[in-house]
C-alpha positions as CSV (number, residue, x, y, z in Angstrom):
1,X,-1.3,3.4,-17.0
2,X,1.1,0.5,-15.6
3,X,3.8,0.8,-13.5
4,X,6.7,-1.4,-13.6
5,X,9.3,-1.9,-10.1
6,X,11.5,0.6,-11.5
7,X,8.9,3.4,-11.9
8,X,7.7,2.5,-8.3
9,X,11.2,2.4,-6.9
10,X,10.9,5.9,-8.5
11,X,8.2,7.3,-6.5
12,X,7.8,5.6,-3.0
13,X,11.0,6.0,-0.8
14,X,10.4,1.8,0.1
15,X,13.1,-0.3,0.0
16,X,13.3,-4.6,0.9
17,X,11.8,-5.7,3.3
18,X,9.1,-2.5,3.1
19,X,7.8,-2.3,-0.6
20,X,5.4,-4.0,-0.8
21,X,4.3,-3.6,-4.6
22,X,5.3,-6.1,-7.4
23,X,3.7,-4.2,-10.1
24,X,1.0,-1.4,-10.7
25,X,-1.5,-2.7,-13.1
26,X,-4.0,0.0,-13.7
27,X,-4.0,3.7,-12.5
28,X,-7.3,6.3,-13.1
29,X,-5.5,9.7,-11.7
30,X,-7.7,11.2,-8.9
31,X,-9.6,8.2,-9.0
32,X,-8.4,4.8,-8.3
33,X,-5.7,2.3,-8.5
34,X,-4.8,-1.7,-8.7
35,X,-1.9,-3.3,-7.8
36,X,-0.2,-6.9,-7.4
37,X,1.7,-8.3,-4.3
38,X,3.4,-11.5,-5.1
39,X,3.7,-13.6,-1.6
40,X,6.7,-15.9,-1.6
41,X,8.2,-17.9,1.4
42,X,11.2,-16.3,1.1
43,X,10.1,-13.4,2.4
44,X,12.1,-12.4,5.9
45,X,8.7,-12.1,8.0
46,X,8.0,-15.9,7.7
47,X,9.8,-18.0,9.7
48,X,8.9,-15.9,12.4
49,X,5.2,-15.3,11.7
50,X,4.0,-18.5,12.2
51,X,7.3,-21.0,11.8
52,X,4.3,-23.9,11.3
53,X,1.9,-21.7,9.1
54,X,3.3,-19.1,7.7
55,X,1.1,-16.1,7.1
56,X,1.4,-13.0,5.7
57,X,1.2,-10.4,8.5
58,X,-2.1,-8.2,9.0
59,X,-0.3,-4.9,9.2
60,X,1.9,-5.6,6.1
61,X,-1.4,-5.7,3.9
62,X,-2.5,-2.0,5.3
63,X,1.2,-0.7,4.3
64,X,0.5,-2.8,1.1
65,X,-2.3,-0.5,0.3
66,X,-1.1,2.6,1.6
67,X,2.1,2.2,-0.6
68,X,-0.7,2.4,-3.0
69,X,-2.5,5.3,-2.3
70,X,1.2,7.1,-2.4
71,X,1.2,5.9,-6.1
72,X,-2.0,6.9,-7.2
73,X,-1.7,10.5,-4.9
74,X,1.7,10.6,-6.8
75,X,0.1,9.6,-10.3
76,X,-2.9,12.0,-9.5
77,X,-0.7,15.3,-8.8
78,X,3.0,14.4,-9.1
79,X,5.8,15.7,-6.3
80,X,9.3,15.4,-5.9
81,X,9.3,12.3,-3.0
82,X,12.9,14.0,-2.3
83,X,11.6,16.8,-0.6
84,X,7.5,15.4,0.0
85,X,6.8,12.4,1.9
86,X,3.4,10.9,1.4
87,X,2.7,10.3,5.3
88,X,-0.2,7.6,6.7
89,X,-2.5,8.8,9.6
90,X,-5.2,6.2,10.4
91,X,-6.9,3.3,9.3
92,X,-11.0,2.8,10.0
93,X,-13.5,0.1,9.6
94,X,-10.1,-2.4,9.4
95,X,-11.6,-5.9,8.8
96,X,-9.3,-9.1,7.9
97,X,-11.4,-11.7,6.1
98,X,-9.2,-14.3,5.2
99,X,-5.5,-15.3,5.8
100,X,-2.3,-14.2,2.7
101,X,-0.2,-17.2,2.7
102,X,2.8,-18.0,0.5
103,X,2.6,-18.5,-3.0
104,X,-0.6,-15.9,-3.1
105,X,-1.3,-13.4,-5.5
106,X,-2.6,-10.6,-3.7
107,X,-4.8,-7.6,-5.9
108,X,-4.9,-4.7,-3.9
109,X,-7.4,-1.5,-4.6
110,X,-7.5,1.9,-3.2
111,X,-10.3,4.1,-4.4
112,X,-10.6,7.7,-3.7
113,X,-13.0,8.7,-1.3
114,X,-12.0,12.2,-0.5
115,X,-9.5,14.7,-1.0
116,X,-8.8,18.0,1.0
117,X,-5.6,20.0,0.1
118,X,-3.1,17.4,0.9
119,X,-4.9,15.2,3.0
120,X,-6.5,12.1,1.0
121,X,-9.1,9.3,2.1
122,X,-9.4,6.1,0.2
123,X,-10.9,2.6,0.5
124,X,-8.4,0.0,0.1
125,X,-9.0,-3.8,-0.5
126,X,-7.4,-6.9,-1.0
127,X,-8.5,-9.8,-2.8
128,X,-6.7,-13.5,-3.2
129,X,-8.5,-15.3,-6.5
130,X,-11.1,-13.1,-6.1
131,X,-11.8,-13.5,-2.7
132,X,-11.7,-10.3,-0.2
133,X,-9.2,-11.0,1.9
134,X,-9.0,-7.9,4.2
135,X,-10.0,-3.6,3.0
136,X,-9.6,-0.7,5.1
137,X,-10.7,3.2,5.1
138,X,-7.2,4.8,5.1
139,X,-6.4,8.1,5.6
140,X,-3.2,9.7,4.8
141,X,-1.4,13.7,3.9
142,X,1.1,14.8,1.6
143,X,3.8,16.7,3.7
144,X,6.9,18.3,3.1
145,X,9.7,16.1,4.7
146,X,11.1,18.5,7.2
147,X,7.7,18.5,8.3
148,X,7.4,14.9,10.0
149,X,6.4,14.7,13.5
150,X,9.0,13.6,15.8
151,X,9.1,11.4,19.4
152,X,8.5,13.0,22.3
C-alpha cells in the first residue's frame, strides 16, 4: 500500500510547517511502515537553524516518524482522526547519527514493537542514501480528542 499527500492530509490532522511526510511508500498493517521526507531550503526552520549551515532540526525527525506511526496505527485499525487523536508520549534510546541537510532525501521506518489496547510502541529510523541518520523507540496512544491532557 502507498499513500499519496492527499490520503495523508486525510488521516494526520498536520498542516505546513508540521507534516512532515512527502509520500508513504510501503505500509504492512500491524506491522511496519516507510516513508519519504523531501528536505528543501525553503523550508521556514532554516534560516534560523543554522543561518551558515542549515540543518534539519533533531526534534523534527522524531515528529517525522511519529507522523508515521499515526499512519501505520491509522492503516492497521482505521479511526475517525475527527474525533481520535493519535497522541505521542515518549521517545527512548534517542540517538542522532548524522546531520539532514537540504536537498536530502530522508527514508523514515517505524516497526511495531508492541501494542496494548491503544497504546503502541515502535522503532523508528531514519536513513539519508542509506546511511542511518538518527532512530528512536517511540511510544505513543490512540485517544479520544476530548481526552487530551491540558496545562496546569
Amino acid at each position: 500500500m502507498e499513500l499519496d499527500i492527499q490520503r495523508i492530509l486525510r488521516i494526520l490532522p498536520h498542516r505546513s510547517p508540521f507534516l512532515l511526510l512527502d509520500r508513504v511508500i510501503e505500509v504492512q498493517p500491524r506491522k511496519s511502515a516507510r516513508a519519504i521526507k523531501c528536505v528543501t531550503y525553503n523550508e521556514p526552520f532554516f534560516p534560523g537553524h543554522f543561518p551558515a549551515q542549515p540543518m534539519f532540526p533533531n526534534v523534527l525527525v522524531l515528529e517525522a516518524l511519529s507522523q508515521l506511526l499515526a499512519v501505520l496505527a491509522y492503516a492497521s485499525d482505521p479511526f475517525d482522526p475527527a474525533s481520535k487523536v493519535f497522541y505521542q508520549l515518549g521517545f527512548d534510546a534517542v540517538k542522532f547519527r548524522r546531520p539532514i541537510v537540504p536537498g536530502d532525501r530522508v527514508e523514515l521506518t517505524v516497526e511495531i514493537t508492541q501494542r496494548r489496547s491503544n497504546i503502541w510502541k515502535a522503532k523508528g529510523e531514519a536513513f539519508v542514501d542509506q546511511h542511518l541518520c538518527s532512530h528512536a523507540e517511540l511510544l505513543a496512544a490512540l485517544t479520544d480528542r476530548d481526552e487530551l491532557p491540558t496545562g496546569p
